[in-house]
C-alpha positions in Angstrom: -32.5 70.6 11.1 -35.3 68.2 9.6 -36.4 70.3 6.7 -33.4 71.3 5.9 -32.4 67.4 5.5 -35.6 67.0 3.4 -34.7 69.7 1.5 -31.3 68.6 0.3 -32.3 64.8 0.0 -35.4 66.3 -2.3 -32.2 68.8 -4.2 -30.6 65.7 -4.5 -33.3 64.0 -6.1 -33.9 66.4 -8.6 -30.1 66.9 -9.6 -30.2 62.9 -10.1 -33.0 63.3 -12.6 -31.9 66.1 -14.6 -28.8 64.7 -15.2 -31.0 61.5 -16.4 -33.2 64.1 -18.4 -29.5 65.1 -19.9 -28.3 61.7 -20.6 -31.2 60.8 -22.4 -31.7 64.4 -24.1 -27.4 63.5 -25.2 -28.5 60.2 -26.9 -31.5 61.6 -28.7 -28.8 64.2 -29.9 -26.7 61.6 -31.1 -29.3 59.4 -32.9 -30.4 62.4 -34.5 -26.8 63.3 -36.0 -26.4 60.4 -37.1 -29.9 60.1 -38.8 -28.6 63.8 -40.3 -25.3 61.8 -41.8 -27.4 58.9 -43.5 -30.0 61.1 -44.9 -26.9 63.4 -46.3 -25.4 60.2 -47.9 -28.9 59.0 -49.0 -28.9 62.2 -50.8 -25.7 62.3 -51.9 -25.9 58.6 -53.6 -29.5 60.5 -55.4 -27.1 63.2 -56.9 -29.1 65.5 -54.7 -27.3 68.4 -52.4 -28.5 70.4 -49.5 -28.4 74.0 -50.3 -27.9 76.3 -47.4 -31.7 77.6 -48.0 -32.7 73.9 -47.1 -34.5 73.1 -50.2 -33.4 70.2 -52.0 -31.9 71.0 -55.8 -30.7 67.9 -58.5 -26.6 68.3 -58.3 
């Protein structure tokens, strides 16, 4: 009965910090949207537009 405690208090553990790892992996996905959307206005206001190809032509 011992290990098997262990074990799930360790299970336990590990499910706390992956869903840390996901919170934190969530806000890094935000920050990075929203550093897409500024860079898209940026580029915007520069009469620039993203092709699909992902180079950069003048509008």
């Amino acid at each position: 009965m011992k290990e098997s405690d262990e074990v799930m208090k360790e299970s336990d553990e590990v499910m706390k910090e992956s869903d840390e790892v996901m919170k934190e992996s969530d806000e890094v996905m935000k920050e990075n949207d929203e550093v897409m959307k500024e860079n898209d206005e940026v580029m915007r206001e520069h009469g620039m537009r993203r092709p699909l190809s992902g180079r950069f032509s003048l509008g």
